[in-house]
N, CA, C, O and CB atoms as a CASP TS submission, in Angstrom:
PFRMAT TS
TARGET T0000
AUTHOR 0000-0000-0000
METHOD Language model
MODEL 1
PARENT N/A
ATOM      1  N   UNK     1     -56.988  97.344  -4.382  1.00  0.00           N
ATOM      2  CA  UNK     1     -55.819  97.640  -3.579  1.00  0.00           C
ATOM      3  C   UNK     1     -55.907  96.859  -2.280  1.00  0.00           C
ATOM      4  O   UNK     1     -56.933  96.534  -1.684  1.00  0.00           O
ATOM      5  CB  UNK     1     -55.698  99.155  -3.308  1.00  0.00           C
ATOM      6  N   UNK     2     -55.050  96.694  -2.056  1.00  0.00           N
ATOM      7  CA  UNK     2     -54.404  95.676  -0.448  1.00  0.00           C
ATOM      8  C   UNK     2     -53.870  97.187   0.905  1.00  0.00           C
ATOM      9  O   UNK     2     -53.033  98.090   0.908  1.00  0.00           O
ATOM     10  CB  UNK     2     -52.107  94.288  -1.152  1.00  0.00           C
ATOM     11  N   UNK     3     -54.884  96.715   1.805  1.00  0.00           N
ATOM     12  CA  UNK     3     -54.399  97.419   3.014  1.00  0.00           C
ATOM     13  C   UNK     3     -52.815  97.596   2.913  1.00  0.00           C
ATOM     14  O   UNK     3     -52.538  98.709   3.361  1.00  0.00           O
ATOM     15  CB  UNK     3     -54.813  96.579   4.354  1.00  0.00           C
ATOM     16  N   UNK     4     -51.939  97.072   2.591  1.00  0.00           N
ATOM     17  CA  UNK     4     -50.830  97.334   2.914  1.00  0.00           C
ATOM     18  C   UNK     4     -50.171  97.972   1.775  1.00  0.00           C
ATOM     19  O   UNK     4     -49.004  98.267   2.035  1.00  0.00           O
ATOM     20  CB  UNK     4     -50.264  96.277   3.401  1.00  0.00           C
ATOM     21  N   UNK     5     -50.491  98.225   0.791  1.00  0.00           N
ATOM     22  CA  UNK     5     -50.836  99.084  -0.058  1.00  0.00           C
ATOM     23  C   UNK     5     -51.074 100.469   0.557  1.00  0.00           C
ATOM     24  O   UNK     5     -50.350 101.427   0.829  1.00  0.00           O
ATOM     25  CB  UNK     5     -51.897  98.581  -0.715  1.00  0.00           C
ATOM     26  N   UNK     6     -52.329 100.199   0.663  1.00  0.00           N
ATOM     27  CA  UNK     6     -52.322 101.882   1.660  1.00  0.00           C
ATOM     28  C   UNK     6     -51.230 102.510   2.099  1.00  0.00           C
ATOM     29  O   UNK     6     -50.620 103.522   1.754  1.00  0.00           O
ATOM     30  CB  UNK     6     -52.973 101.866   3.058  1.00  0.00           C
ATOM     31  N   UNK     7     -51.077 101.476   3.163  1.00  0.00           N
ATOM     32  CA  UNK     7     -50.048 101.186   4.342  1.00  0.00           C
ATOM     33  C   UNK     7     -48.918 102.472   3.771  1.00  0.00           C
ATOM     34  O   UNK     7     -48.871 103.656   4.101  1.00  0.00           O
ATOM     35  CB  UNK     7     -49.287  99.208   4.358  1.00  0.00           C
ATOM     36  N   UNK     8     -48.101 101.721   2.830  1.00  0.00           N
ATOM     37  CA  UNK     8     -46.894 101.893   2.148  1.00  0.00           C
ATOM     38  C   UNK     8     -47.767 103.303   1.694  1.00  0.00           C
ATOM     39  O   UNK     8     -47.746 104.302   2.413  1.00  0.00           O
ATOM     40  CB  UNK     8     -46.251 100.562   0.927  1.00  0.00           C
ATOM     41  N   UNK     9     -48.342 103.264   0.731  1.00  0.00           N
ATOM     42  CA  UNK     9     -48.378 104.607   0.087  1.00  0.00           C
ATOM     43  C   UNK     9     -48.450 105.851   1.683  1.00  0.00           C
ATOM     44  O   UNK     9     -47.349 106.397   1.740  1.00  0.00           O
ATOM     45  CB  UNK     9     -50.076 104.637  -1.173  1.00  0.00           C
ATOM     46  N   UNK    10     -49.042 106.176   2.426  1.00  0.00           N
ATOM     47  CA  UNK    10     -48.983 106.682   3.304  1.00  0.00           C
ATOM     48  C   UNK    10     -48.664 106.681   4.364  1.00  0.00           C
ATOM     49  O   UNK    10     -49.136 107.500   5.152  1.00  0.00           O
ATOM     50  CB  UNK    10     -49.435 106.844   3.323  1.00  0.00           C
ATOM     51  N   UNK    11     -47.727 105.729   4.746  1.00  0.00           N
ATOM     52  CA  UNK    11     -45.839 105.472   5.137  1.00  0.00           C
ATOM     53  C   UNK    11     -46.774 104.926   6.846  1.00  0.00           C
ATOM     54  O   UNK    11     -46.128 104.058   7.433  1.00  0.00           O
ATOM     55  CB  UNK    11     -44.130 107.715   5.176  1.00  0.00           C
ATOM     56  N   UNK    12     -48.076 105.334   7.564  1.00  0.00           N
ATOM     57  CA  UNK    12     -48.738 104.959   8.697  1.00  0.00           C
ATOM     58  C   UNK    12     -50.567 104.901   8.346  1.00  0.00           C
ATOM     59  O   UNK    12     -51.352 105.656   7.773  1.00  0.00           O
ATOM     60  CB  UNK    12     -48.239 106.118   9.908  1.00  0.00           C
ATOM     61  N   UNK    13     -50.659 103.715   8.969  1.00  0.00           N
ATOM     62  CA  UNK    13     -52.139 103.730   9.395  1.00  0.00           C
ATOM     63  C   UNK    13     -52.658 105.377  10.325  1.00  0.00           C
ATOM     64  O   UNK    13     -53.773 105.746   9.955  1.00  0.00           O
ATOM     65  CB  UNK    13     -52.297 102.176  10.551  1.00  0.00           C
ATOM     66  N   UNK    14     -52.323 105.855  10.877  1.00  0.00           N
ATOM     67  CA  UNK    14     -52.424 107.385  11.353  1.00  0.00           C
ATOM     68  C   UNK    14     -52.582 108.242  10.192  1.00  0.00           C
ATOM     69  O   UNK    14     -53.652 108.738   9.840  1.00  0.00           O
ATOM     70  CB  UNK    14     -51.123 107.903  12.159  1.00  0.00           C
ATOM     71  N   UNK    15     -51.328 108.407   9.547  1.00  0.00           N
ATOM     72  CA  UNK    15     -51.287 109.365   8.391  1.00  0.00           C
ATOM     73  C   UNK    15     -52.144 108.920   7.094  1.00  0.00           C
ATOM     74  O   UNK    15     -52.269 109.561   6.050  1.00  0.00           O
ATOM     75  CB  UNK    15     -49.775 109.542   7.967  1.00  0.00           C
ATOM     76  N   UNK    16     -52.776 107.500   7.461  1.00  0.00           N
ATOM     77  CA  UNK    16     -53.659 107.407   6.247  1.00  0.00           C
ATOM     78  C   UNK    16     -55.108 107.609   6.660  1.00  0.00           C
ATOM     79  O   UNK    16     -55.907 108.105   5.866  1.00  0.00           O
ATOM     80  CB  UNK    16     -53.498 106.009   5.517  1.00  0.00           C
ATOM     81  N   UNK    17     -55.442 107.258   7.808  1.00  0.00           N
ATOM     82  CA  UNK    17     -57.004 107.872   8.280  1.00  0.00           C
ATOM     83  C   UNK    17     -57.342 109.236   8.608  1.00  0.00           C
ATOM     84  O   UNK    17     -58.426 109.721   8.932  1.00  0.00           O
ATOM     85  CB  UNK    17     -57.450 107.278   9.490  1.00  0.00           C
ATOM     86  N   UNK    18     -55.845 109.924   8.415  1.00  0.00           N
ATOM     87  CA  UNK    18     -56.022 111.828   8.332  1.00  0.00           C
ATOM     88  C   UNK    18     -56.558 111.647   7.193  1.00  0.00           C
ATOM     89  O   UNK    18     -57.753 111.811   6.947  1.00  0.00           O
ATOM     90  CB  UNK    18     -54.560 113.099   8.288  1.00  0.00           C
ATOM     91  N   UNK    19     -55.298 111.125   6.048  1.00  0.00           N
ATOM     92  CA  UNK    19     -55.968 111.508   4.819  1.00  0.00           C
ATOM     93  C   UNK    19     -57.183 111.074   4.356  1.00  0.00           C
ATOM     94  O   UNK    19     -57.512 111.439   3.228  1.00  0.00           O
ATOM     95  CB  UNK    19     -55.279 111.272   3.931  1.00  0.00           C
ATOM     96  N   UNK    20     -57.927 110.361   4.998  1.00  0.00           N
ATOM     97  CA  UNK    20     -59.282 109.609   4.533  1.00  0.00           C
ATOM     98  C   UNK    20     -59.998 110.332   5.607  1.00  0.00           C
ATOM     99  O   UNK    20     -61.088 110.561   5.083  1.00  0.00           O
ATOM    100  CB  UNK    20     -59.390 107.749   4.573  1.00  0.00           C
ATOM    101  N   UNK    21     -60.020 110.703   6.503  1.00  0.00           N
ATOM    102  CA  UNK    21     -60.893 111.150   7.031  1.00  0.00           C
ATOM    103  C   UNK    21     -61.869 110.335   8.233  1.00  0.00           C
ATOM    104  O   UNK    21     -62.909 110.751   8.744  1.00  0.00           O
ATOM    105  CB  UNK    21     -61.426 111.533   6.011  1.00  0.00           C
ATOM    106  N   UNK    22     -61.143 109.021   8.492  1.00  0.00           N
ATOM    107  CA  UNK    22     -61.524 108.112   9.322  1.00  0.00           C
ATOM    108  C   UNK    22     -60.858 107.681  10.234  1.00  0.00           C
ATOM    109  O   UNK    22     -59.747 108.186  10.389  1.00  0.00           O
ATOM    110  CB  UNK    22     -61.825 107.305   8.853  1.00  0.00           C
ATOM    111  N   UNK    23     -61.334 106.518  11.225  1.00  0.00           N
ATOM    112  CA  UNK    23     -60.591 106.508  12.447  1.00  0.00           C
ATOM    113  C   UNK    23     -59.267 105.556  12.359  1.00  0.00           C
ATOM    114  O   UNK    23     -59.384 104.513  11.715  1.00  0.00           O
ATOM    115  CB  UNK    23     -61.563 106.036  13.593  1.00  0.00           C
ATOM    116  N   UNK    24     -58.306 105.788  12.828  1.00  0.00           N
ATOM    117  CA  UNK    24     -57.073 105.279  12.838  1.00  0.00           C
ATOM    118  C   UNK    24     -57.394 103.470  12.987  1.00  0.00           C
ATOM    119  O   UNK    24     -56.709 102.544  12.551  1.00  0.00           O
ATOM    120  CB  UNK    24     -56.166 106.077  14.158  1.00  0.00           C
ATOM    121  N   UNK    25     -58.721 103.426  13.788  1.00  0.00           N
ATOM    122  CA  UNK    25     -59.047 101.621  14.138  1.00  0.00           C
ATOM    123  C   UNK    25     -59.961 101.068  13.157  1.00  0.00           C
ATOM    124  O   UNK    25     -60.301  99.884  13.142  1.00  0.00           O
ATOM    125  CB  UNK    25     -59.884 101.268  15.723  1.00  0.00           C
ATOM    126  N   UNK    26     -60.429 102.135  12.170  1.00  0.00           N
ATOM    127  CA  UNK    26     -60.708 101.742  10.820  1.00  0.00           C
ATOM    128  C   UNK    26     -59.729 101.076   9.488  1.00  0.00           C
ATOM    129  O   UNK    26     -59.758 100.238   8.587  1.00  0.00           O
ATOM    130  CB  UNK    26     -61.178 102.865  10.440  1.00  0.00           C
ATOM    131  N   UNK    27     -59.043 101.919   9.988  1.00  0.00           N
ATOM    132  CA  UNK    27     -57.680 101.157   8.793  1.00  0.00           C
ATOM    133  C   UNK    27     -56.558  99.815  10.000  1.00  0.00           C
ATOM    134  O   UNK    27     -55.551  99.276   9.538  1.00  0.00           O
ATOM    135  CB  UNK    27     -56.042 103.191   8.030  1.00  0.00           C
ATOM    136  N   UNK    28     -56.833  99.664  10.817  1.00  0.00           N
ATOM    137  CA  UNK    28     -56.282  98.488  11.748  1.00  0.00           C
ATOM    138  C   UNK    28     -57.993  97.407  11.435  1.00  0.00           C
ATOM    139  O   UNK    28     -57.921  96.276  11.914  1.00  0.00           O
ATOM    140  CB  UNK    28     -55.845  99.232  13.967  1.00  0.00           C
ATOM    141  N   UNK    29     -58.724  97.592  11.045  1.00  0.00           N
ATOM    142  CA  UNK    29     -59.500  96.608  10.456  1.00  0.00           C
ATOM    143  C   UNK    29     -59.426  96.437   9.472  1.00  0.00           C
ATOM    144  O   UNK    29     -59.845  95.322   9.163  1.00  0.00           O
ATOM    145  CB  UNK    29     -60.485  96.612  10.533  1.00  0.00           C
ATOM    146  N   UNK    30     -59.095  96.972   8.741  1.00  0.00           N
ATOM    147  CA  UNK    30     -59.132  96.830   7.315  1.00  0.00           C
ATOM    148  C   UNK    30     -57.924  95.968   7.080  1.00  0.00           C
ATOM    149  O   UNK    30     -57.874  95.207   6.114  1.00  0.00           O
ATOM    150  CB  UNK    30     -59.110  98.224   6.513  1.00  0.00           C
ATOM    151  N   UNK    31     -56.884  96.088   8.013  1.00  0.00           N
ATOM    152  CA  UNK    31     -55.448  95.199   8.208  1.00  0.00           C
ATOM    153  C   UNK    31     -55.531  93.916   8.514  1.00  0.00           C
ATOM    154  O   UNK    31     -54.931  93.045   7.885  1.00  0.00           O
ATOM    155  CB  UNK    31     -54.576  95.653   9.268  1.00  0.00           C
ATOM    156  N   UNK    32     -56.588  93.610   9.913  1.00  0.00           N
ATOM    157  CA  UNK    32     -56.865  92.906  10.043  1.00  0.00           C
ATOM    158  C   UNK    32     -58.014  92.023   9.281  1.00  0.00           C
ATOM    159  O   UNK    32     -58.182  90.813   9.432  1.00  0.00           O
ATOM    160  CB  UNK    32     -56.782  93.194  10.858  1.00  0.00           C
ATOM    161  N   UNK    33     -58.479  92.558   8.755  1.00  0.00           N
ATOM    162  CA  UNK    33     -59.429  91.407   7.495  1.00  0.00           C
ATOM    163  C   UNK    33     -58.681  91.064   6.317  1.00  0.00           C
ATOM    164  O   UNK    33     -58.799  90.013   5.686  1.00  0.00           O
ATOM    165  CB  UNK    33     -60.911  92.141   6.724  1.00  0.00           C
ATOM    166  N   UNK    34     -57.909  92.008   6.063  1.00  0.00           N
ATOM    167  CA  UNK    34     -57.193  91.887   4.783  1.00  0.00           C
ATOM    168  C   UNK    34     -57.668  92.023   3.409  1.00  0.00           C
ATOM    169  O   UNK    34     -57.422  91.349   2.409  1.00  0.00           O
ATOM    170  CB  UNK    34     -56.728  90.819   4.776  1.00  0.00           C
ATOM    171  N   UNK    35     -58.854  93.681   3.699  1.00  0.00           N
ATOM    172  CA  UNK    35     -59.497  94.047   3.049  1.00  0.00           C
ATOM    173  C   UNK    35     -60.126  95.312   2.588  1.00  0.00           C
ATOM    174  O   UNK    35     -61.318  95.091   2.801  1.00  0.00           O
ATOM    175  CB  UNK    35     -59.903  93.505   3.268  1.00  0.00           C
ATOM    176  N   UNK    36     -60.042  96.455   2.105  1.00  0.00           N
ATOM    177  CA  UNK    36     -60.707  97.592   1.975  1.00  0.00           C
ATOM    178  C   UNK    36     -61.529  97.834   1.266  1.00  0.00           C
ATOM    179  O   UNK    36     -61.511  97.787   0.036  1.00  0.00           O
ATOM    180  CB  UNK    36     -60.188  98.320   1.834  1.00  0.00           C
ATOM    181  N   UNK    37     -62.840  98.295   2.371  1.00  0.00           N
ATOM    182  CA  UNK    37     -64.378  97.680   1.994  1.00  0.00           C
ATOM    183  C   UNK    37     -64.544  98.550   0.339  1.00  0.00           C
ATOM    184  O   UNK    37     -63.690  99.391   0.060  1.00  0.00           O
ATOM    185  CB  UNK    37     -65.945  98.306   3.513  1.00  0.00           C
ATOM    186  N   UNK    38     -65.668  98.259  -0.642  1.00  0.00           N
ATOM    187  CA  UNK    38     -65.314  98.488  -1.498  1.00  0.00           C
ATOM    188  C   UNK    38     -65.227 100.434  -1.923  1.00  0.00           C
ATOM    189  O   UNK    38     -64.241 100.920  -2.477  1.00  0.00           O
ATOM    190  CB  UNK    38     -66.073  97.522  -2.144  1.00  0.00           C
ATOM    191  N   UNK    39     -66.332 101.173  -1.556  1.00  0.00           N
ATOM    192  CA  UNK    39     -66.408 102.549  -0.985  1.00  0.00           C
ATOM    193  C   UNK    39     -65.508 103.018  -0.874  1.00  0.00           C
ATOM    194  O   UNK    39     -65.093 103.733  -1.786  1.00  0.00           O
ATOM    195  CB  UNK    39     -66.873 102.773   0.022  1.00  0.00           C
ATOM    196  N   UNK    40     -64.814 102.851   0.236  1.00  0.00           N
ATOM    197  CA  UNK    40     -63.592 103.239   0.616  1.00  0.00           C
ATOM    198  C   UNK    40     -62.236 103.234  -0.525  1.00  0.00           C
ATOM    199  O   UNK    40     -61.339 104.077  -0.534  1.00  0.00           O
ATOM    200  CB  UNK    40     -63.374 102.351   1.759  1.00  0.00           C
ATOM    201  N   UNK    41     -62.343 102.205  -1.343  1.00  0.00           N
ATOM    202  CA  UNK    41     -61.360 101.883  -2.212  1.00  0.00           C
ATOM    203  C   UNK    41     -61.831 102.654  -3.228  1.00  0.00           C
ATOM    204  O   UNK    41     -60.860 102.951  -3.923  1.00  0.00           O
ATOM    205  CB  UNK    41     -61.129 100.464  -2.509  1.00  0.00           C
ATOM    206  N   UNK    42     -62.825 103.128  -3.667  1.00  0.00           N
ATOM    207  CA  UNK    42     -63.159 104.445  -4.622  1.00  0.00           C
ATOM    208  C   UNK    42     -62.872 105.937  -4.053  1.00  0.00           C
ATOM    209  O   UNK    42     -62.384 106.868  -4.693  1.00  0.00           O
ATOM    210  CB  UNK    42     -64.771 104.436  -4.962  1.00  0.00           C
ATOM    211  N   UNK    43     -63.371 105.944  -2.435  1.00  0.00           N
ATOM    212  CA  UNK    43     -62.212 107.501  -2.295  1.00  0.00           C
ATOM    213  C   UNK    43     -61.163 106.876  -1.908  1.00  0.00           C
ATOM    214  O   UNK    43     -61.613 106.919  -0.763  1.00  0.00           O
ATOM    215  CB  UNK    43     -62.523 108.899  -1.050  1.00  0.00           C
ATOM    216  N   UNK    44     -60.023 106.244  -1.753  1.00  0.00           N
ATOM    217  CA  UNK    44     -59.060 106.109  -1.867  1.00  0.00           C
ATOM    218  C   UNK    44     -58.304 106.495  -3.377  1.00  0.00           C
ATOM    219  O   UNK    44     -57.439 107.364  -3.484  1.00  0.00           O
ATOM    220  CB  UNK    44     -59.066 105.026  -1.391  1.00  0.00           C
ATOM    221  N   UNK    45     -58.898 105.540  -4.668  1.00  0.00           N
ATOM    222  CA  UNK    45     -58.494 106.042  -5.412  1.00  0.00           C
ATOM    223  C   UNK    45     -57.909 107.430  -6.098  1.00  0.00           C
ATOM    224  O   UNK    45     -56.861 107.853  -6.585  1.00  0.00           O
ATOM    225  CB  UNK    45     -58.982 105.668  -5.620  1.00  0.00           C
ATOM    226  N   UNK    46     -59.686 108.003  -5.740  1.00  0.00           N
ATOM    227  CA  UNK    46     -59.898 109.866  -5.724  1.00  0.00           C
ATOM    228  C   UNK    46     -58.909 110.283  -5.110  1.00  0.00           C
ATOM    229  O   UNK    46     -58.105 110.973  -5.737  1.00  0.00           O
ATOM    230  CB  UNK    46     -61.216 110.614  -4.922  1.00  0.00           C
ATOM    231  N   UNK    47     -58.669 109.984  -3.678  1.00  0.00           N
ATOM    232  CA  UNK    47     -57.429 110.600  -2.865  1.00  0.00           C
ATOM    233  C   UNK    47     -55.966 110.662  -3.491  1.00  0.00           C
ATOM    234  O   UNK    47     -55.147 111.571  -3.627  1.00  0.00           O
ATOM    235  CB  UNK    47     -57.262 109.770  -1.583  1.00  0.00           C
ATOM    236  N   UNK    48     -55.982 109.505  -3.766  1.00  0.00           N
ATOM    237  CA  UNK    48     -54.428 109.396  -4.617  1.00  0.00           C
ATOM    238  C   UNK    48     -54.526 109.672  -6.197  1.00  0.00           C
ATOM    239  O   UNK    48     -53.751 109.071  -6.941  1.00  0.00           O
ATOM    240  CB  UNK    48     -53.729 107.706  -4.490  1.00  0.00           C
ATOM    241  N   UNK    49     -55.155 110.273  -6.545  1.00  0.00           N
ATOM    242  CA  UNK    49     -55.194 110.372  -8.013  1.00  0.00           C
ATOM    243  C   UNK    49     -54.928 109.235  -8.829  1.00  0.00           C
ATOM    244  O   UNK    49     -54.313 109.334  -9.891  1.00  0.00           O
ATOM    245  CB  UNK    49     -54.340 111.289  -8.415  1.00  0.00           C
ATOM    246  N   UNK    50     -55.337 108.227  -8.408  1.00  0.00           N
ATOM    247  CA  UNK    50     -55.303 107.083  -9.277  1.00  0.00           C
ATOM    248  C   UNK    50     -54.369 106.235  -8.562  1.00  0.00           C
ATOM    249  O   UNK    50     -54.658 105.105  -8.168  1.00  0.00           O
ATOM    250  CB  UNK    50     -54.882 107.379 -10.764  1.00  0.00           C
ATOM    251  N   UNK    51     -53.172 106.835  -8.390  1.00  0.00           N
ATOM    252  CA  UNK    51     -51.985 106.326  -7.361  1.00  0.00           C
ATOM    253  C   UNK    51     -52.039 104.824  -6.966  1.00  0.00           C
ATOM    254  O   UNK    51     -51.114 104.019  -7.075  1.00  0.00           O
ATOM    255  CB  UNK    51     -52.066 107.154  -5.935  1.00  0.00           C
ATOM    256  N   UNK    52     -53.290 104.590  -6.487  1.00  0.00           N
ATOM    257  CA  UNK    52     -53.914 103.561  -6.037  1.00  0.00           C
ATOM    258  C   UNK    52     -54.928 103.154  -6.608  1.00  0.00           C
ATOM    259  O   UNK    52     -55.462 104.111  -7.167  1.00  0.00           O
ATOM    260  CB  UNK    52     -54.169 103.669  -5.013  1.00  0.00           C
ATOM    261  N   UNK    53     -55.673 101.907  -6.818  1.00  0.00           N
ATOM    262  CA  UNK    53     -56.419 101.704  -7.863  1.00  0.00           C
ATOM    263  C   UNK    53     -57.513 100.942  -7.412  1.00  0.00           C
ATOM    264  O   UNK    53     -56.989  99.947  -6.911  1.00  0.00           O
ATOM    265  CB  UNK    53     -55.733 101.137  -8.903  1.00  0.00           C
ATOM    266  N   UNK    54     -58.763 100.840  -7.300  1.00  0.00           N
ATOM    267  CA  UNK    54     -59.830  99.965  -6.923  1.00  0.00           C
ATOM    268  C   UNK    54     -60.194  99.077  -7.117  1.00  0.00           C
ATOM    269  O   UNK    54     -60.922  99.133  -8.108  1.00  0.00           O
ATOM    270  CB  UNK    54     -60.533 100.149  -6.971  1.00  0.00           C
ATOM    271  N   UNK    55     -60.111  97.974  -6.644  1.00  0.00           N
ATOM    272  CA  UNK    55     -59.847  95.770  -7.199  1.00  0.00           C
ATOM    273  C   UNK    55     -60.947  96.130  -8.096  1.00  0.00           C
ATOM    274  O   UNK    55     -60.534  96.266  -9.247  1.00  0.00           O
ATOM    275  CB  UNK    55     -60.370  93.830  -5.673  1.00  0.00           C
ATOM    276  N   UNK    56     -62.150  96.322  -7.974  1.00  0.00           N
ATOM    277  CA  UNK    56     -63.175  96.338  -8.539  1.00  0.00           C
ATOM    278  C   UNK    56     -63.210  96.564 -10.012  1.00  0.00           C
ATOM    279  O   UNK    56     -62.882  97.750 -10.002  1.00  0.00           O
ATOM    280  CB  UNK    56     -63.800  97.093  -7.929  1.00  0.00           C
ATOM    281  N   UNK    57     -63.346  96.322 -11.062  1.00  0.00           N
ATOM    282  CA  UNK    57     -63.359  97.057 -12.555  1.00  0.00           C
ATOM    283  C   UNK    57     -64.134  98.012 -12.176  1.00  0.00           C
ATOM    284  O   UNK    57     -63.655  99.144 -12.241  1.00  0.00           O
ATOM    285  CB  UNK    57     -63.940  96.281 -13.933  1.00  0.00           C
ATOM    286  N   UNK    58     -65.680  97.841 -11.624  1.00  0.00           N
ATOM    287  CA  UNK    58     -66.472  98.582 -11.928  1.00  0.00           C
ATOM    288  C   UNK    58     -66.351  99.961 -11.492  1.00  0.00           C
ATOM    289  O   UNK    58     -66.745 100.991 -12.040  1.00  0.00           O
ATOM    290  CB  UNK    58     -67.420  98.078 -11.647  1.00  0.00           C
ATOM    291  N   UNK    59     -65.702  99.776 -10.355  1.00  0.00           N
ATOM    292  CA  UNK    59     -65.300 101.138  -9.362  1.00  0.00           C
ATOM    293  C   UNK    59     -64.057 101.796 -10.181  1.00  0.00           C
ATOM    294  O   UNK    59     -63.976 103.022 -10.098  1.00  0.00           O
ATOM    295  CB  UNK    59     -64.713 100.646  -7.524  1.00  0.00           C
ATOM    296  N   UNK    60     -63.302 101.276 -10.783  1.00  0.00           N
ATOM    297  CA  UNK    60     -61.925 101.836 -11.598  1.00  0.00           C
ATOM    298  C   UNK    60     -62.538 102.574 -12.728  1.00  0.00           C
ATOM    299  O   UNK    60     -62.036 103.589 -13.211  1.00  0.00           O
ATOM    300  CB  UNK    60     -60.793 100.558 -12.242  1.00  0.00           C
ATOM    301  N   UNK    61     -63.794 101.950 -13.189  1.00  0.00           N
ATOM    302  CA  UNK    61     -64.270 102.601 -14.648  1.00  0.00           C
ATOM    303  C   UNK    61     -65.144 103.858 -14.350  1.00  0.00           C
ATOM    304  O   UNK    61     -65.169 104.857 -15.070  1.00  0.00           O
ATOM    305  CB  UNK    61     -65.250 101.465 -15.621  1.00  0.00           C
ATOM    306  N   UNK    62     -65.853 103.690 -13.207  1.00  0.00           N
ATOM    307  CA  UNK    62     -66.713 104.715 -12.819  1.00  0.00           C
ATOM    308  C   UNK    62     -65.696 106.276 -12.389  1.00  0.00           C
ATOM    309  O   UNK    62     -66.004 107.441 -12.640  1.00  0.00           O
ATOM    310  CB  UNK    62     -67.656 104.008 -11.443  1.00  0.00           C
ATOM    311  N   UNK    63     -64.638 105.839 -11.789  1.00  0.00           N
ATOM    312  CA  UNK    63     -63.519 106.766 -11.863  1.00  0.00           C
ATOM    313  C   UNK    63     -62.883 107.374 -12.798  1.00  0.00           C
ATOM    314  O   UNK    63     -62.356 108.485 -12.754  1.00  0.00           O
ATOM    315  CB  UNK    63     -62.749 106.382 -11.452  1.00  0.00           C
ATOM    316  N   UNK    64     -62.930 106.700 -13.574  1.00  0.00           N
ATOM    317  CA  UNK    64     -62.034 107.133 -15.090  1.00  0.00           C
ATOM    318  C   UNK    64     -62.988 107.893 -16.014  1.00  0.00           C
ATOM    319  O   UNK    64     -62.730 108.975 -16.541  1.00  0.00           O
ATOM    320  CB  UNK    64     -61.448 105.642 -16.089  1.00  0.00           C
ATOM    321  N   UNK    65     -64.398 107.024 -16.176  1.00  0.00           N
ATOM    322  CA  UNK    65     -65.205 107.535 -16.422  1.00  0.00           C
ATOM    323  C   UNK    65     -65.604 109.155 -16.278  1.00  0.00           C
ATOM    324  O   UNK    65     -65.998 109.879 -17.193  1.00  0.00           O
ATOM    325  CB  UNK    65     -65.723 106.825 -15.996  1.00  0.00           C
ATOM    326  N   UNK    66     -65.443 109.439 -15.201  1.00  0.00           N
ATOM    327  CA  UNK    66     -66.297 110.817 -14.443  1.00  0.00           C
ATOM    328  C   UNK    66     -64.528 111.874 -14.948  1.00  0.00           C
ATOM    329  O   UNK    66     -64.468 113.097 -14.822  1.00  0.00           O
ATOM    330  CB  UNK    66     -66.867 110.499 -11.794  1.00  0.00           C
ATOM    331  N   UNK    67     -63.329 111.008 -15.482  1.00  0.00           N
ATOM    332  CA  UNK    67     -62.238 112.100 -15.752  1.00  0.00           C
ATOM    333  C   UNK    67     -61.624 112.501 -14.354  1.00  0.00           C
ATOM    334  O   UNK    67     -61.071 113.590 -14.201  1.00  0.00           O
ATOM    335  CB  UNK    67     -62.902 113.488 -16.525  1.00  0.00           C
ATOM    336  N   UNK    68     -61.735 111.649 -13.427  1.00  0.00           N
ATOM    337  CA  UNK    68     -61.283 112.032 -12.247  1.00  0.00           C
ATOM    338  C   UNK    68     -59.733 110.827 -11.817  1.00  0.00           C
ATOM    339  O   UNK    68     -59.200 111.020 -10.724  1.00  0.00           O
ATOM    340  CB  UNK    68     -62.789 111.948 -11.145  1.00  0.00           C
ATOM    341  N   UNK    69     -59.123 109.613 -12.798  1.00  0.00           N
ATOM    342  CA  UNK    69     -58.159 109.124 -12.698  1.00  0.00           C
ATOM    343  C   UNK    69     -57.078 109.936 -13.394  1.00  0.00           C
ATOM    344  O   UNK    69     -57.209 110.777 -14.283  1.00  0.00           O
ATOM    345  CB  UNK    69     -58.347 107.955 -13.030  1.00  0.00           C
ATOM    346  N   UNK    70     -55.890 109.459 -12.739  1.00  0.00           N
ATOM    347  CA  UNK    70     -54.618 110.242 -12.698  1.00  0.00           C
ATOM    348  C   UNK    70     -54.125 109.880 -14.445  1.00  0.00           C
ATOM    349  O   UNK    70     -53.078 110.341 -14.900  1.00  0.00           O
ATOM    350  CB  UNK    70     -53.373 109.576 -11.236  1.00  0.00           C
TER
END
């Protein structure tokens, strides 16, 4: 997934580091690299029930795997 991805799914960088649980200048880096480190893009997934999906195969399978994708 693409920061702006996020973005969109949770309409603000604010309303998406509530839902993650991190700092609002965490997801303004992640904007600015043009990247969400890979961790993060596995609870992201979790968060959105799949909604959103992790670039990674390996991280998408380990999700699906465990019965926890949407």
């Amino acid at each position: 997934m693409t920061p702006s991805e996020l973005i969109t799914y949770f309409k603000t960088q604010a309303l998406a580091a509530r839902a993650l649980g991190c700092a609002q200048s965490s997801i303004s880096g992640w904007v600015e690299q043009g990247h969400i480190p890979d961790g993060r893009q596995y609870q992201i997934q979790l968060a959105t029930d799949g909604r959103l999906l992790a670039d990674r195969p390996a991280l998408r399978i380990a999700v699906e795997g465990a019965g926890l994708n949407a």
